[in-house]
C-alpha positions in Angstrom: 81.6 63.6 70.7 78.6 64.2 68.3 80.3 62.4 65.4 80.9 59.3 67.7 77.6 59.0 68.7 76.3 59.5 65.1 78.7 56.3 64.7 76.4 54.3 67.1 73.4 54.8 64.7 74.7 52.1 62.6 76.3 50.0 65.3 73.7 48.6 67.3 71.7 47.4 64.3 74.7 45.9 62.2 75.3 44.0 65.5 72.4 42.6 65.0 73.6 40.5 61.9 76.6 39.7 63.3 75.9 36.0 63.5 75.4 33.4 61.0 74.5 30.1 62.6 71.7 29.4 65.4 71.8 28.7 69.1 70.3 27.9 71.9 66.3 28.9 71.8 66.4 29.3 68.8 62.8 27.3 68.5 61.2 30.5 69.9 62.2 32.6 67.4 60.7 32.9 63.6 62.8 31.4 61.4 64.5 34.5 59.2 65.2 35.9 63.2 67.3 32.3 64.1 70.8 33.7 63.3 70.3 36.1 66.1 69.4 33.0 68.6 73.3 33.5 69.7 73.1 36.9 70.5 69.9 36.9 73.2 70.5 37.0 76.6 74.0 38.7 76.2 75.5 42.1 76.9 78.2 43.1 74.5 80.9 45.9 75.2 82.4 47.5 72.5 85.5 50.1 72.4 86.0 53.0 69.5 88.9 52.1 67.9 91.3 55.3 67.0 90.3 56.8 70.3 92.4 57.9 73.1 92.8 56.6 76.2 92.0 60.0 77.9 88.7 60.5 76.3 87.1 56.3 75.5 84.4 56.0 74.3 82.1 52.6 74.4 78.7 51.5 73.5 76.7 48.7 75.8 74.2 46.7 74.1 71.7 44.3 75.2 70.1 41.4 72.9 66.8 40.5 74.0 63.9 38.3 72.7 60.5 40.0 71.5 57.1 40.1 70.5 57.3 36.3 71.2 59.8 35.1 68.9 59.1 38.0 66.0 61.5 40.8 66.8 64.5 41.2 68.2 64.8 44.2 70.6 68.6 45.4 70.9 69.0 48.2 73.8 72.3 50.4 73.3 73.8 53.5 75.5 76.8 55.3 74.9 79.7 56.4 77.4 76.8 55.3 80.6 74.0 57.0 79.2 75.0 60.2 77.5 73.5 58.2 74.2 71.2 55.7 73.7 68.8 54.1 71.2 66.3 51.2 71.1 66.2 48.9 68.1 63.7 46.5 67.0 64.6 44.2 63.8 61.4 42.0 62.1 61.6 39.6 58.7 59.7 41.9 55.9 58.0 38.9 54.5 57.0 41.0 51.5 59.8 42.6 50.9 62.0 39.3 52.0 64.6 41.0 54.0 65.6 41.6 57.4 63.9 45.2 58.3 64.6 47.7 61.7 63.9 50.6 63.3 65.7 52.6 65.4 64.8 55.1 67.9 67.4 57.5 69.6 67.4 59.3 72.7 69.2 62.4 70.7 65.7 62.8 69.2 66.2 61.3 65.2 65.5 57.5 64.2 66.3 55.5 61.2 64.4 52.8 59.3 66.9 50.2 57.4 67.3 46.7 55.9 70.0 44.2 56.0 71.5 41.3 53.8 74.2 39.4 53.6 77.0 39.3 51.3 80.3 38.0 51.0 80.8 36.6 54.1 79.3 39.6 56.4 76.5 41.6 57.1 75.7 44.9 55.7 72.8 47.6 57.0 71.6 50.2 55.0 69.4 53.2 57.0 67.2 56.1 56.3 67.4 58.7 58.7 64.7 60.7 60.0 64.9 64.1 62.4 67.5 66.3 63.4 71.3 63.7 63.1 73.2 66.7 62.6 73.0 66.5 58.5 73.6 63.0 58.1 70.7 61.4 55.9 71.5 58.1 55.2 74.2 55.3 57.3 75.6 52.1 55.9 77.5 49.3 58.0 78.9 46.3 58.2 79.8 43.5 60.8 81.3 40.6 60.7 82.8 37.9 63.4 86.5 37.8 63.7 88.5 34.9 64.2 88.6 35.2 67.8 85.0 35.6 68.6 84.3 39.5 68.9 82.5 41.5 66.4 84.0 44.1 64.3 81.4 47.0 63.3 82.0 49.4 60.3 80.1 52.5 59.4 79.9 55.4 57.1 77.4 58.6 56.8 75.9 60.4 54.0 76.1 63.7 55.1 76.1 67.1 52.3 75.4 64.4 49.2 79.0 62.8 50.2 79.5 59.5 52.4 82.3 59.5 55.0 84.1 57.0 56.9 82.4 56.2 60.2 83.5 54.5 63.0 85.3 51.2 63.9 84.1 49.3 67.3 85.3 46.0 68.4 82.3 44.2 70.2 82.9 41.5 73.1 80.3 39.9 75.6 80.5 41.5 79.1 78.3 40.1 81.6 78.2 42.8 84.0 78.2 45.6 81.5 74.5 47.6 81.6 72.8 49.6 79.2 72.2 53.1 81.1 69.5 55.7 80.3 69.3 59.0 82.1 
């Protein structure tokens, strides 16, 4: 189970890119932060893929507006609470990028950025604390055809990067993010 909560690290903040185009009140947001306009307001579900049915796993996360219009605030738990993080994603005008932090209830956090190329999005994180050897995460969303959002990962761990996780994301109303 530790390996596919590591995998979660990356998830929620990837997520966050996930959309290219702006939405509804998107006017209350700062202008690099617009692409998530879709996003707010919605809970999104998503399954491990490669899993097995006798031991699922699934992440829950919540998109909310913040800091009036500049951050983004993405709430995530794991399997009703036995994982969870908070994310908070800014535009680095000096830097010009998307930046976030992200704060775990397992005790590390991560500090990352995020562009976009060829067609998705891909995050790039420094870990910080105790994640079980694993110093650095990369990730990558993109939509799919039919709506959902597909979320790659992959660790640094010993000086070597290993395949992550795959989740498929969809919006589920009555999903909640749980914290014990």
């Amino acid at each position: 189970m530790n390996r596919c909560i590591r995998a979660i690290v990356p998830i929620a903040l990837a997520l966050t890119v996930g959309l290219t185009f702006a939405g509804e009140g998107d006017d209350k947001l700062a202008e690099p932060l617009k692409v998530f306009a879709p996003l707010l307001g919605k809970t999104w579900k998503g399954e491990f893929k490669n899993l097995t049915p006798e031991k699922p796993v699934f992440d829950v996360a919540r998109w909310e507006r913040a800091l009036n219009g500049q951050a983004i605030r993405v709430l995530h738990s794991v399997n009703d609470g036995v994982y969870g993080g908070e994310t908070l994603i800014v535009w680095d005008a000096k830097k010009k990028t998307l930046a976030y932090w992200y704060f775990t209830t397992a005790g590390f956090r991560t500090e990352g950025t995020m562009k976009h190329e060829d067609g998705q999005f891909i995050g790039h994180e420094i870990v910080a604390g105790a994640a079980k050897g694993i110093t650095e995460v990369k990730s990558t969303s993109k939509i799919l055809p039919d709506g959902r959002l597909q979320v790659k990962a992959e660790y640094l761990k010993d000086g070597k990067w290993d395949v992550g996780r795959e989740v498929i994301y969809k919006v589920a109303p009555d999903a909640k993010v749980v914290f014990k």
